[in-house]
Backbone as numpy.savetxt, mean C-alpha at the origin, in Angstrom:
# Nx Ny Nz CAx CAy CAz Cx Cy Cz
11.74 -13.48 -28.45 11.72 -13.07 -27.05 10.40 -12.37 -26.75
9.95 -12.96 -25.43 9.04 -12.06 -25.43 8.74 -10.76 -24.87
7.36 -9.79 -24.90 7.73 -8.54 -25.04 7.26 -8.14 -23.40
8.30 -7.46 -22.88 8.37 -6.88 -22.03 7.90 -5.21 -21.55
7.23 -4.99 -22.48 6.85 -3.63 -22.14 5.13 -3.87 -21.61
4.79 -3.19 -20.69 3.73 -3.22 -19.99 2.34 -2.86 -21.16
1.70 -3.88 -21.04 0.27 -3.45 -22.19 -0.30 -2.36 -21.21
-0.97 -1.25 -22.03 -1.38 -0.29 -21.43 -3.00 -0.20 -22.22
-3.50 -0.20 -20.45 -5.32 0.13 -21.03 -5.39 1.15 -20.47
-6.41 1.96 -21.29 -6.74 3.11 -21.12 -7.93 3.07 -20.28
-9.05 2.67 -21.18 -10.65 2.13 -21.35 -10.74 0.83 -20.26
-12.18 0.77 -19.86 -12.07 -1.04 -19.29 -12.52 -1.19 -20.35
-13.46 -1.19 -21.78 -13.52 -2.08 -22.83 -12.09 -2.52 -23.57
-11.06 -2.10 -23.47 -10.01 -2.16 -23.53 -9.38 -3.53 -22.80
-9.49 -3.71 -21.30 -9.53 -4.88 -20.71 -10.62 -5.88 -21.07
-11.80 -5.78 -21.05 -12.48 -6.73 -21.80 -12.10 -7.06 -23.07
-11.62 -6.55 -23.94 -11.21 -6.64 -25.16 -10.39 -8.01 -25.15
-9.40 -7.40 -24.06 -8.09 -8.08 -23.80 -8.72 -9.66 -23.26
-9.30 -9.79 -22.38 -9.99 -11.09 -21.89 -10.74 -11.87 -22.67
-10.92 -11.05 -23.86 -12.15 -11.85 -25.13 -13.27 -11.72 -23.88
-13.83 -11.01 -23.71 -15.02 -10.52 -22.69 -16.13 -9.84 -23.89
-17.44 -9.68 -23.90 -18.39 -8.66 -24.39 -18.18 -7.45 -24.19
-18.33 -6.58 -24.07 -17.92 -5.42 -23.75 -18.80 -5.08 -22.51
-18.34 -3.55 -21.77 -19.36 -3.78 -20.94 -20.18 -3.04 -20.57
-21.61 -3.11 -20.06 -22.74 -2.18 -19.94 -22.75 -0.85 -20.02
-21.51 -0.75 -19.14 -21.25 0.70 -18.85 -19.54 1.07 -19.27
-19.66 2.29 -19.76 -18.15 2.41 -20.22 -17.01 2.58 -19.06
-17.72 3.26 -17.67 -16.97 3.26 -16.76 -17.07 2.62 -15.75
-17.86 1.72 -15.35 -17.77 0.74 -14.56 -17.94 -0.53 -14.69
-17.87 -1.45 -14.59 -17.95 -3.17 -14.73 -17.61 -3.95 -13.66
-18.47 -5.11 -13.91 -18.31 -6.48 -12.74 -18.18 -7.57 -13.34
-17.45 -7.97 -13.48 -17.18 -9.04 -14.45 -16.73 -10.72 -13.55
-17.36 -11.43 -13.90 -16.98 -12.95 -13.62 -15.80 -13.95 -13.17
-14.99 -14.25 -12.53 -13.43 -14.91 -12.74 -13.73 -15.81 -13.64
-15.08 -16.69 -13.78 -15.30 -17.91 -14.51 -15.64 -17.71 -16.15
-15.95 -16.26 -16.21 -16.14 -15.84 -17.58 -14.61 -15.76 -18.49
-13.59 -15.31 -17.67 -11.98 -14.52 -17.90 -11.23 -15.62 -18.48
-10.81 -16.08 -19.75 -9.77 -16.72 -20.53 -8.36 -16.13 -20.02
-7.58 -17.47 -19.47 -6.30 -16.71 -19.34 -5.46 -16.89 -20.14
-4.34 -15.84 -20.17 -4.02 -15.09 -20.97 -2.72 -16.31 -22.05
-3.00 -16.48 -22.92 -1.71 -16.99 -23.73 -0.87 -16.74 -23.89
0.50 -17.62 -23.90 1.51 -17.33 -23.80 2.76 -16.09 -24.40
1.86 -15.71 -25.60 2.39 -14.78 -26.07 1.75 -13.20 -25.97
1.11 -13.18 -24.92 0.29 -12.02 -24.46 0.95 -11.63 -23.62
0.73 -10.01 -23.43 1.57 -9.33 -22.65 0.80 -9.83 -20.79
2.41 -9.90 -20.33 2.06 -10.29 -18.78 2.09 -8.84 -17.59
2.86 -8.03 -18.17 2.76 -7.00 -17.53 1.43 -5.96 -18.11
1.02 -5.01 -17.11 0.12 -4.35 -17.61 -0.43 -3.02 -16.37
-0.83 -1.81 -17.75 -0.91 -0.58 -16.97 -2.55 -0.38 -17.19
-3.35 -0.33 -16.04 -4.72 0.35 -16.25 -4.96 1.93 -16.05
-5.69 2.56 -16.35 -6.16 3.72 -16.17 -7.13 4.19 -15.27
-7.46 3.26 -14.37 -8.62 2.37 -13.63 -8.63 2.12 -12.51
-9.30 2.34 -11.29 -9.01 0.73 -10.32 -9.76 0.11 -10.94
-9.41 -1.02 -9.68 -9.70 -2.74 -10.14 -9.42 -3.01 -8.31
-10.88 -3.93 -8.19 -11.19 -4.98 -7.21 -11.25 -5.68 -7.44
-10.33 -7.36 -7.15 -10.61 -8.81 -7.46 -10.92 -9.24 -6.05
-11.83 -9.78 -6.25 -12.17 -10.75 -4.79 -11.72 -12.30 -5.68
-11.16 -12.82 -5.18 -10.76 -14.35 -5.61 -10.88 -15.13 -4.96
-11.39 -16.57 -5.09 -11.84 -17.70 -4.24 -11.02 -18.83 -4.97
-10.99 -20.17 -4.15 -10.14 -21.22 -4.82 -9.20 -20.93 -5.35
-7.88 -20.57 -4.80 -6.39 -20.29 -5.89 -6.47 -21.93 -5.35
-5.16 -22.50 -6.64 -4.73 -23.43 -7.08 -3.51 -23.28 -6.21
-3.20 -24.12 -4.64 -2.19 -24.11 -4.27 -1.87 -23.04 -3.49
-0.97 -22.87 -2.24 -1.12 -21.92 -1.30 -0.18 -20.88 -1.77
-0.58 -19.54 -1.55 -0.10 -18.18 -1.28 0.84 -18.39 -0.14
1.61 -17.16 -0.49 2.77 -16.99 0.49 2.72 -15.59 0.91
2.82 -14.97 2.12 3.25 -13.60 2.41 4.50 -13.38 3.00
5.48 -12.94 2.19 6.99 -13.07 3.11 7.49 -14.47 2.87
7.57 -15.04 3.78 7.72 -16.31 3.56 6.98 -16.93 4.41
5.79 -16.16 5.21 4.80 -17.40 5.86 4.01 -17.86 4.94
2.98 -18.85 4.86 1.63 -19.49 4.17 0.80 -18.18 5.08
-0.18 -17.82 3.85 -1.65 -17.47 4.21 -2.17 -17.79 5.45
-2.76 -17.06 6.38 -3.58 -17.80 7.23 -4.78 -18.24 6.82
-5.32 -17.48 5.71 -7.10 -17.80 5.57 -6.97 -18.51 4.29
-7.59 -19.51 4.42 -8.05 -20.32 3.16 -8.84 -19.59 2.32
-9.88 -18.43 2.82 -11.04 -18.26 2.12 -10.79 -17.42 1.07
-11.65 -16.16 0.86 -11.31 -15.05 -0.38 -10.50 -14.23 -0.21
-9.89 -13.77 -1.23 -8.74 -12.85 -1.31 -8.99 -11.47 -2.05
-8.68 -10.69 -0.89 -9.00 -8.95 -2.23 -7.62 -8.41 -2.43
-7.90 -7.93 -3.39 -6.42 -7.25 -4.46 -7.16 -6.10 -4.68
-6.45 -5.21 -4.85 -6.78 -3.99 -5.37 -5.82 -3.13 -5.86
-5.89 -2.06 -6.93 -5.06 -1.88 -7.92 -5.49 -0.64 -8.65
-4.51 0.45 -8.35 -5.11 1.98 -8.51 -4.63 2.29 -10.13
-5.05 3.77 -10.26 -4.61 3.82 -11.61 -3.20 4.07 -12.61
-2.79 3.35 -13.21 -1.34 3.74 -13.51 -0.41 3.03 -12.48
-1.00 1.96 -12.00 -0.07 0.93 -11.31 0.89 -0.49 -12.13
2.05 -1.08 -12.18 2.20 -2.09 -12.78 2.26 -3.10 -12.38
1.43 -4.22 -12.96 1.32 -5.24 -12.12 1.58 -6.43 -12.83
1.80 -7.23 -12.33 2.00 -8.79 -13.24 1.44 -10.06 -12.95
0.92 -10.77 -13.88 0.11 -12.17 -13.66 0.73 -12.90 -14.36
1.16 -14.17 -13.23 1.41 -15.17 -13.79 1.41 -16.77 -12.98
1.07 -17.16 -13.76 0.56 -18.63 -13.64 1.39 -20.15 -14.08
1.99 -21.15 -13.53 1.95 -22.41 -14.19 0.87 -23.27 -14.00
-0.15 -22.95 -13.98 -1.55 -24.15 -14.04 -2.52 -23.28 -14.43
-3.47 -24.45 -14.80 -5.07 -23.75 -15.44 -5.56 -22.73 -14.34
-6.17 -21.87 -14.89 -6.94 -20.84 -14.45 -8.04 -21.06 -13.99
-7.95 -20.98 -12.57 -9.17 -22.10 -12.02 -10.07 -21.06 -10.85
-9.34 -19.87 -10.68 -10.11 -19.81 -9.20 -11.95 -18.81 -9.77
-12.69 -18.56 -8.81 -13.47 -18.01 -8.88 -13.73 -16.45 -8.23
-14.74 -16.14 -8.80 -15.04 -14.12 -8.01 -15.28 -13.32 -8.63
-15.14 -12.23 -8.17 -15.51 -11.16 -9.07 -14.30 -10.10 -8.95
-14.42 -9.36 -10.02 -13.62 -8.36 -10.89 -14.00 -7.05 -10.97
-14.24 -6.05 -10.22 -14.80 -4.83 -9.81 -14.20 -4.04 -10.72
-14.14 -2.84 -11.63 -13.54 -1.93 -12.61 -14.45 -0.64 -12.18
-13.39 0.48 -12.15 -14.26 1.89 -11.96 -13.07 2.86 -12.71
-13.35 3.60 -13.37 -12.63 4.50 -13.79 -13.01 5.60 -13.33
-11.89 6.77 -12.74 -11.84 7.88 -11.90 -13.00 8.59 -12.64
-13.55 8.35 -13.63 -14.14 9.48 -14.44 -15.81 9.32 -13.36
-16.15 7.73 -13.40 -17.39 7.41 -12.55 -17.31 8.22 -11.42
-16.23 8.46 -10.51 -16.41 8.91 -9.67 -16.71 10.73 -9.26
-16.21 10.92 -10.60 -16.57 12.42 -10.84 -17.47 13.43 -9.49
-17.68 14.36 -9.41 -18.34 15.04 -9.02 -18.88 14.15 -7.73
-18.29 13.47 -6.43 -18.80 12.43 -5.96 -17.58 12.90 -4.58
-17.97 12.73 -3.41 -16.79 12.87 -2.70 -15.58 11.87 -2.80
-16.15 10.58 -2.92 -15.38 9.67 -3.44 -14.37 9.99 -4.24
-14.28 11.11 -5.35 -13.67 10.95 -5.83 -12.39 11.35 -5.34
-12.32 12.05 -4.33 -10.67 12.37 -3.31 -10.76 11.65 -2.16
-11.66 10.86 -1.86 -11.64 9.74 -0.65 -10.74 8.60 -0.98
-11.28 8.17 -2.41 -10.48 7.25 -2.77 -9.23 7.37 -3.10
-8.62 8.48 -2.89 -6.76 8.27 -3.01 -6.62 7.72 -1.68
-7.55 8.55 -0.67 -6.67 8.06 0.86 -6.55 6.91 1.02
-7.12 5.95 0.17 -7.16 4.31 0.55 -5.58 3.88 0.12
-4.76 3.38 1.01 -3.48 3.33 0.80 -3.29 1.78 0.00
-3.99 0.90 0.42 -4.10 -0.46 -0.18 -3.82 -0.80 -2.10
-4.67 0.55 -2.38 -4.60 0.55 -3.55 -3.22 0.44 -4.23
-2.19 0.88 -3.05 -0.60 0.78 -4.28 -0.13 -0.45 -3.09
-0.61 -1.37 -2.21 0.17 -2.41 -1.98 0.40 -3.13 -3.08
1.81 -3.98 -2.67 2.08 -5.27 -3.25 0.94 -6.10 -3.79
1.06 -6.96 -4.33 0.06 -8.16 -4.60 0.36 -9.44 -2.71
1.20 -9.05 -2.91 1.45 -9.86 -1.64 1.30 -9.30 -0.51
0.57 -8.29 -0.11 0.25 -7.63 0.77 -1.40 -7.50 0.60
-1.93 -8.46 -0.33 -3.11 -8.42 -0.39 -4.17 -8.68 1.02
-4.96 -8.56 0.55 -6.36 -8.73 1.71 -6.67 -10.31 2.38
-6.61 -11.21 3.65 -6.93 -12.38 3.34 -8.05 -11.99 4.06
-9.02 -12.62 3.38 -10.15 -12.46 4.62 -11.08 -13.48 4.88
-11.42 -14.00 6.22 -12.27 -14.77 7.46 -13.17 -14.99 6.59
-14.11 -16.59 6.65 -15.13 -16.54 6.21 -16.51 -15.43 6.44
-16.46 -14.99 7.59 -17.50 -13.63 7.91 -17.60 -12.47 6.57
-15.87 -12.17 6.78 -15.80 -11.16 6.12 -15.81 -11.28 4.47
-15.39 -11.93 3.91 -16.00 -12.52 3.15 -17.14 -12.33 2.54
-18.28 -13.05 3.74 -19.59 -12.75 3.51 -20.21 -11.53 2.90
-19.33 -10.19 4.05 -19.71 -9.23 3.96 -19.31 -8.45 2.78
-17.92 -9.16 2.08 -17.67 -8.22 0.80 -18.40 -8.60 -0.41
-18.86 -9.95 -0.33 -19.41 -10.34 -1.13 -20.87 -10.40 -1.54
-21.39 -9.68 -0.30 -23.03 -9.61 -0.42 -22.63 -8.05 -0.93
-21.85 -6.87 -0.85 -21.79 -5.45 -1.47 -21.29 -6.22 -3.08
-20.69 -6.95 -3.12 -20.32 -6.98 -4.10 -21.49 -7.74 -5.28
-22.06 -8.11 -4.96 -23.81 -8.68 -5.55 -24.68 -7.34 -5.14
-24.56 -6.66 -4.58 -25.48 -5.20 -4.73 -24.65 -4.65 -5.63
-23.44 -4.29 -6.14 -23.24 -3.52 -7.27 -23.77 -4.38 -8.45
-23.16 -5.27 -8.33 -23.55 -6.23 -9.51 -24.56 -6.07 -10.08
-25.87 -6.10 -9.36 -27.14 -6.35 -9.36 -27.11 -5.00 -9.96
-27.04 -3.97 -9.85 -27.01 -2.22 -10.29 -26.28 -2.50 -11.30
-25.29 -3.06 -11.69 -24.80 -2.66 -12.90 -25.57 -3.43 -14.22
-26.40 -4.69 -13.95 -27.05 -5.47 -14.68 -28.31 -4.92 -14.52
-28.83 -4.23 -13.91 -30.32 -3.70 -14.26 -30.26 -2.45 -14.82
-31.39 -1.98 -15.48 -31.68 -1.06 -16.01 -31.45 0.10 -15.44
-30.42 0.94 -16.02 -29.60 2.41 -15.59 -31.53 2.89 -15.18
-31.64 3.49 -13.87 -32.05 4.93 -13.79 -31.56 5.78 -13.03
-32.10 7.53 -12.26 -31.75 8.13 -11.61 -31.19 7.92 -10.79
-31.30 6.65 -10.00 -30.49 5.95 -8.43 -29.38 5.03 -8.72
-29.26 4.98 -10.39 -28.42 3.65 -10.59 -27.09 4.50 -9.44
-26.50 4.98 -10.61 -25.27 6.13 -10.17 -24.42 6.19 -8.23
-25.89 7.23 -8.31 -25.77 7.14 -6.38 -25.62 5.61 -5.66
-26.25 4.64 -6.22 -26.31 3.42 -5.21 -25.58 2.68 -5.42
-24.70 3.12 -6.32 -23.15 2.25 -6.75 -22.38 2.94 -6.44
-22.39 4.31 -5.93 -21.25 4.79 -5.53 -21.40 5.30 -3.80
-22.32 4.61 -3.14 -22.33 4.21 -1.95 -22.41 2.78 -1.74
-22.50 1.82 -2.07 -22.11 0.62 -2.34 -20.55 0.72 -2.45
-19.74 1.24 -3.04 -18.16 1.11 -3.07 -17.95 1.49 -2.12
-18.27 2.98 -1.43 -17.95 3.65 -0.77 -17.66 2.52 0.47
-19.06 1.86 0.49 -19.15 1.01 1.66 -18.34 -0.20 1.73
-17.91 -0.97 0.17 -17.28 -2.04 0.09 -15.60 -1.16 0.65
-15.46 0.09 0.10 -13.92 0.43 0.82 -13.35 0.49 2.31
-14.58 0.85 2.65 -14.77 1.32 4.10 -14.43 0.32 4.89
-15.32 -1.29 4.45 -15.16 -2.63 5.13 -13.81 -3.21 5.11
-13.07 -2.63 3.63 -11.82 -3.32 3.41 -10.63 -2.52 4.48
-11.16 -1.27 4.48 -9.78 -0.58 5.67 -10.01 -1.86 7.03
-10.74 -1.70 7.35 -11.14 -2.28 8.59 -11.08 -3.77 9.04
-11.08 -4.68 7.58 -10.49 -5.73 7.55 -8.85 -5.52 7.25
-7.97 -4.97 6.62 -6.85 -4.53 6.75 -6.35 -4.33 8.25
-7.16 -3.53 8.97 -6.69 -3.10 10.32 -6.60 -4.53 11.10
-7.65 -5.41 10.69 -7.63 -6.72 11.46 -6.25 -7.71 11.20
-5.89 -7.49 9.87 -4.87 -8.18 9.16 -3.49 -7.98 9.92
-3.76 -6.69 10.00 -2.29 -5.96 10.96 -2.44 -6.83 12.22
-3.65 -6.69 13.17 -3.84 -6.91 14.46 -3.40 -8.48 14.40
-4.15 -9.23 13.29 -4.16 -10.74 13.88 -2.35 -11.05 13.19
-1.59 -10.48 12.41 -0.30 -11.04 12.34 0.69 -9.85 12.87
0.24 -9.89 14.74 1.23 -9.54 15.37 2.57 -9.74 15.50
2.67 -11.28 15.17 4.07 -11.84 15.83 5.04 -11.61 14.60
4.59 -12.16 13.19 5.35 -11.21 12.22 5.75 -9.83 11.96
4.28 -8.95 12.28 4.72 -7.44 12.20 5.60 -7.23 13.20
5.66 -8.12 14.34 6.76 -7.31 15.57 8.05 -7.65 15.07
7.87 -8.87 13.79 9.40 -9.30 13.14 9.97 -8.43 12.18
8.87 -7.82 11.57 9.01 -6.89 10.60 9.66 -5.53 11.39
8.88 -5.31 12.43 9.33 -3.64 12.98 11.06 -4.16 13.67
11.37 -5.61 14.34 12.81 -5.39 14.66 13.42 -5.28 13.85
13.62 -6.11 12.35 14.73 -5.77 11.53 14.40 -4.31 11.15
13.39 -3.45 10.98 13.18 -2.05 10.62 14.08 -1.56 11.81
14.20 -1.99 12.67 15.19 -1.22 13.68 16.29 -1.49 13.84
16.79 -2.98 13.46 18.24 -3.19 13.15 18.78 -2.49 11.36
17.66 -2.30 10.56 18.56 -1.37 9.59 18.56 0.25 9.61
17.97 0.42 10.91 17.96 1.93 10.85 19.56 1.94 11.81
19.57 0.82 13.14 20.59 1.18 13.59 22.04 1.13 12.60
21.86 0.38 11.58 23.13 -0.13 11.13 23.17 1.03 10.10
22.31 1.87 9.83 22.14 3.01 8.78 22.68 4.27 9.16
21.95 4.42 10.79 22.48 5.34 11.52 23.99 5.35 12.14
24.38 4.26 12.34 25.75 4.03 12.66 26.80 3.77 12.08
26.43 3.65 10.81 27.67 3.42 9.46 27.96 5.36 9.11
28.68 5.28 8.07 29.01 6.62 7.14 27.55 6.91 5.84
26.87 6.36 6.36 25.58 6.27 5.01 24.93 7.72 5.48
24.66 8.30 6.11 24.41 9.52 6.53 24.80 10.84 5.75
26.42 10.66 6.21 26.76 10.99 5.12 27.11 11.29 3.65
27.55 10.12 3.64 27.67 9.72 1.86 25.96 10.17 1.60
24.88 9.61 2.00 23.87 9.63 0.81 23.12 10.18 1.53
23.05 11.01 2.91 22.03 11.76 3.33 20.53 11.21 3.94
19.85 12.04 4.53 18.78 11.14 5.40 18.05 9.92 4.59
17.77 8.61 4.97 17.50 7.95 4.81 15.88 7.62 3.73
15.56 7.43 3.13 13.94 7.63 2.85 13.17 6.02 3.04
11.96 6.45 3.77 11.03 5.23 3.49 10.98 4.10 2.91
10.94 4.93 1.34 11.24 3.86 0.19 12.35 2.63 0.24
13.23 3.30 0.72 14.42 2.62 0.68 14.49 1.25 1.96
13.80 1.53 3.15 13.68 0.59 4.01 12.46 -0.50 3.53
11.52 0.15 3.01 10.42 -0.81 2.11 11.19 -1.74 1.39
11.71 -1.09 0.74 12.80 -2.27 -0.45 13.35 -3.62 0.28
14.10 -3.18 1.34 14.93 -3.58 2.13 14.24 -4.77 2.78
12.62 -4.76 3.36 12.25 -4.89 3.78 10.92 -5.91 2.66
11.31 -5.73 1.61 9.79 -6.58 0.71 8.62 -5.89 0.70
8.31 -5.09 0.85 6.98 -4.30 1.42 7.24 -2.95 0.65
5.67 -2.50 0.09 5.45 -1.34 -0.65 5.57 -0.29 0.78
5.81 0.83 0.45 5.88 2.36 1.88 4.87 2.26 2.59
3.52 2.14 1.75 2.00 2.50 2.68 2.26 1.33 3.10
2.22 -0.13 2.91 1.82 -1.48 3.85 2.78 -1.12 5.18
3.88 -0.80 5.16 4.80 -1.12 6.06 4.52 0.27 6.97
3.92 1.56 6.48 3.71 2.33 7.47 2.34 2.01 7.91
1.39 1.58 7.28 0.18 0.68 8.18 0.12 -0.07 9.26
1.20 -1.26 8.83 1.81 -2.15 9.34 1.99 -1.31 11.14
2.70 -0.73 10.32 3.79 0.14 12.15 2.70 0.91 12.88
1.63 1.64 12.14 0.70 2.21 12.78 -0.23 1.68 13.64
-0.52 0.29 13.01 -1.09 -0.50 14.30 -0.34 -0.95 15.13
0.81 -1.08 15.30 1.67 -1.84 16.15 2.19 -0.75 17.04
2.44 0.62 16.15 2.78 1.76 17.52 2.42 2.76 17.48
1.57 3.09 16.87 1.20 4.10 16.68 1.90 5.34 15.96
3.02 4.59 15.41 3.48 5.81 14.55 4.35 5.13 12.77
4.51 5.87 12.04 4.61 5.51 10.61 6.24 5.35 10.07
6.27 5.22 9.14 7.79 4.36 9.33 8.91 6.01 9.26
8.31 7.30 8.51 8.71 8.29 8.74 9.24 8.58 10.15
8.36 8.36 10.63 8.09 9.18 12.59 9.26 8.06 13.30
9.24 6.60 12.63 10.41 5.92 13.19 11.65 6.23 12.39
12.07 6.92 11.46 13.00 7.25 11.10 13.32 8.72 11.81
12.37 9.48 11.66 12.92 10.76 12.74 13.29 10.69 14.04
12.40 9.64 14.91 12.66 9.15 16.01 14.14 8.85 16.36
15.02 7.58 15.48 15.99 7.18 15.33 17.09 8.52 15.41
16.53 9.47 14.35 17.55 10.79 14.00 17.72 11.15 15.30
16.60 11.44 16.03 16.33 12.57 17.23 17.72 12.18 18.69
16.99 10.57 18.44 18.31 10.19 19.46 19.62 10.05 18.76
20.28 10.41 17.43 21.45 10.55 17.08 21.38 11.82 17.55
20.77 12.60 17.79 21.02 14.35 17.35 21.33 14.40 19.35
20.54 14.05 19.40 20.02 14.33 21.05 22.15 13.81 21.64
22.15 12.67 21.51 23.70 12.16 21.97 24.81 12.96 20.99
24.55 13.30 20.00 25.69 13.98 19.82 25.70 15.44 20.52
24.45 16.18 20.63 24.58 17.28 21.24 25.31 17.02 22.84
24.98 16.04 23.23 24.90 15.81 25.01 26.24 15.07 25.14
27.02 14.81 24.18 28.48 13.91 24.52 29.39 14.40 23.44
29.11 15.64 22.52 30.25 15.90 22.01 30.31 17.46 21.71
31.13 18.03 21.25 31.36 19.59 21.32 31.43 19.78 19.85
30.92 19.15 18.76 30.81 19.63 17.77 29.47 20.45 17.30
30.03 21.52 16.52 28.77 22.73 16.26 27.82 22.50 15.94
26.38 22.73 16.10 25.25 22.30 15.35 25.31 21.99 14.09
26.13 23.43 13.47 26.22 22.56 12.00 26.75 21.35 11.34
27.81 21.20 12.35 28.71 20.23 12.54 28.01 18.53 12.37
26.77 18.52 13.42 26.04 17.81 13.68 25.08 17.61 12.76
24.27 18.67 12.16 23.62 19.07 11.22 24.26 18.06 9.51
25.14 18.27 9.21 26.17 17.66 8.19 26.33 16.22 8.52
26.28 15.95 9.49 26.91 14.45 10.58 25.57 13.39 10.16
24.28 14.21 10.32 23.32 13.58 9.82 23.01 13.99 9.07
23.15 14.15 7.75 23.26 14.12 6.35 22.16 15.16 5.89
21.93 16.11 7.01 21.36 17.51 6.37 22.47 18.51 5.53
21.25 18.60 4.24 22.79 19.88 3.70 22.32 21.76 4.06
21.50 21.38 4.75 21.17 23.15 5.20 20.56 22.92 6.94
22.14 23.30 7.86 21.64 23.13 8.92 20.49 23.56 9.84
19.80 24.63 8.73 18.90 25.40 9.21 17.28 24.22 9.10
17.73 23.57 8.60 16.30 22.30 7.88 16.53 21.05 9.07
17.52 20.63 9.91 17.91 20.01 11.02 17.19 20.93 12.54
17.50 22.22 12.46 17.45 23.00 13.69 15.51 23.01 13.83
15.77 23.01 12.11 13.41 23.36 12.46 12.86 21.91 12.86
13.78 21.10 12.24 13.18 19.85 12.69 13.25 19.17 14.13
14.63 19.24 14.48 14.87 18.93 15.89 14.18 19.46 16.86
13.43 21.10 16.98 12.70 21.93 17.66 11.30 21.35 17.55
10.55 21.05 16.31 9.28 20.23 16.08 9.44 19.23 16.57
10.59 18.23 17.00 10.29 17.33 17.82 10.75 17.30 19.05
11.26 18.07 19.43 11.68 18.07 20.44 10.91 19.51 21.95
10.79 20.48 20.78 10.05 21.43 21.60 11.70 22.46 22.27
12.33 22.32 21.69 13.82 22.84 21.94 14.89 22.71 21.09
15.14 24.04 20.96 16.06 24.24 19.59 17.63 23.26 19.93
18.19 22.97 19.16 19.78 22.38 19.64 20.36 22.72 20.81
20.95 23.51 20.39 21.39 24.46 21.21 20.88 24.94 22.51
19.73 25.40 23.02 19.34 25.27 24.26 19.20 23.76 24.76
18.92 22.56 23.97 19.07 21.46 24.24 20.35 20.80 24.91
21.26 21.48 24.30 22.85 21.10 24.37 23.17 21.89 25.95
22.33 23.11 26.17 22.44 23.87 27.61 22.10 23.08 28.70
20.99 22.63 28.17 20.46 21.92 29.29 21.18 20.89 30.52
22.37 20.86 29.41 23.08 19.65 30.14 24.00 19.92 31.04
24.72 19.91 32.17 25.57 20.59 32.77 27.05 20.02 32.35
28.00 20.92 32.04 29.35 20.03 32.13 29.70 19.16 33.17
30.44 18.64 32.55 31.12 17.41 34.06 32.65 17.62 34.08
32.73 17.87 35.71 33.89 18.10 35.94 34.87 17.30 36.45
C-alpha cells in the first residue's frame, strides 16, 4: 500500500533533491524550470509539506481544468501558489508535459525585509489548487517578464543589489497577482453571484433549523466546506461582489434573527441570546450594539406595542 503520510521538506535543496534537480544557487531562493522537473514515480510520496512558498506559473496543461464544475476560461498560464506548512497533492494520469517556472523563497530570504509580514496578508497563498490564478494573455506577459527578472538575479553573480532586486521583484510579482485575482472575481460574476445565493440558502436553512442551538454560531470554515472553497477565496470572492466577507454575512444573517426576535417575541435577551447559540449573553449584547449602534433592549423599546 502506498504511503500516505505527507513527505515533508524542510530545505528547497530538499525539493530539488526530491525532483533529481542540481541543487540550487542559493539555499533560500530558487527558479527552477517545469521542463527540467522529472515527475514523480509511482511509488513516491504524492502528498507533501514545504517549509517554503512556492510560485508555479504553468503553461500547456494536458487537457482542461475545471473550477467547480465550470471549464477554465483562459487557455493561457496558470499561477498556484503555496505558503508554508500547507498540504498539497499532485497528481497526474499522463506524461508530464506542461511548461514554466517554479518560484521557491523561504521565509528566512525574506528576513529583515517588510515583505516579510506583507507576505502573510496575501490570502491566495492558502487557496485551493482550484481556486488558482487563470490569467489573460496580457497578464501573463506581465508575470512572466518579473518572473525572467528574478531569474536573471538568481543566475548571475550574487552582489550588494542581488538581495534588494529580488525582493522588489516579488514584491512586485505579488502585488500584480492580487490585482489579477481581483479581476478573476470581477470577470466570473455570474458564478460568484451562484456561489453567494447558495451561501444564503445555507445560512437561511442554518439559521432556521435547531443548529444554533445544538452547535452554536456558525463558523466560516464550515460554509467553505459546504461550499468547495478554502475561507480566504470565498471571503474574497464576497468582497468583490459586496463588499463585505463571509463573517460580516454571517453576522448580518444573525442581526436580522436577533432584530425579529426582539420585535415579535417577548422572550428575554438572554433568552434570545441562547436562541442564537451564544453561551454568555453578555458576548450577543456587545455584538448586537457594534452592529447595530443599540443595545437589545433599547432596540426591543423602540418598537411600540400593538393593541
Amino acid at each position: 500500500m502506498a504511503d500516505i503520510q505527507p513527505y515533508h521538506m524542510k530545505t528547497i535543496s530538499a525539493l530539488h533533491q526530491l525532483r533529481h534537480l542540481p541543487g540550487p544557487e542559493h539555499p533560500l531562493i530558487s527558479v527552477i524550470n517545469f521542463e527540467d522537473i522529472k515527475w514523480l514515480n509511482a511509488d513516491e510520496p504524492k502528498y507533501l509539506i514545504q517549509e517554503f512558498y512556492s510560485v508555479a506559473l504553468k503553461r500547456n496543461f494536458a487537457g482542461k481544468m475545471k473550477y467547480g464544475q465550470q471549464e477554465y476560461d483562459f487557455d493561457g498560464g496558470t499561477l498556484f501558489f503555496v505558503g508554508p506548512n500547507q498540504v498539497f497533492s499532485i497528481e497526474t494520469d499522463r506524461e508530464f508535459k506542461h511548461t514554466g517556472w517554479l518560484l521557491l523563497i523561504h521565509p528566512d530570504f525574506l528576513w529583515n525585509t517588510p515583505l516579510a509580514r506583507k507576505i502573510r496578508q496575501y490570502e491566495y497563498f492558502s487557496y485551493m489548487v482550484h481556486e488558482a490564478l487563470y490569467l489573460s494573455d496580457k497578464e501573463e506577459g506581465v508575470i512572466a517578464g518579473i518572473m525572467n527578472n528574478i531569474e536573471q538575479e538568481y543566475h548571475a553573480n550574487m552582489d550588494q543589489f542581488s538581495h534588494d532586486v529580488m525582493i522588489a521583484q516579488l514584491e512586485l510579482l505579488l502585488t500584480y497577482s492580487e490585482r489579477f485575482y481581483h479581476r478573476q472575481f470581477l470577470t466570473r460574476k455570474i458564478s460568484g453571484h451562484h456561489v453567494l445565493d447558495r451561501l444564503e440558502s445555507l445560512l437561511d436553512k442554518y439559521f432556521d433549523s435547531d443548529e444554533l442551538v445544538k452547535n452554536g454560531l456558525p463558523t466560516v470554515q464550515s460554509f467553505a466546506d459546504q461550499l468547495n472553497m478554502s475561507p480566504n477565496y470565498l471571503s474574497g470572492l464576497l468582497k468583490v461582489l459586496t463588499g463585505k466577507s463571509t463573517q460580516q454575512h454571517i453576522h448580518d444573517k444573525l442581526m436580522a434573527k436577533a432584530k425579529e426576535k426582539l420585535s415579535t417575541t417577548t422572550l428575554s435577551v438572554s433568552e434570545i441570546a441562547y436562541e442564537l447559540g451564544f453561551e454568555h449573553p453578555q458576548s450577543f449584547s456587545k455584538l448586537f450594539k457594534t452592529k447595530t449602534h443599540l443595545s437589545p433592549q433599547a432596540f426591543r423599546q423602540s418598537f411600540k406595542p400593538v393593541c
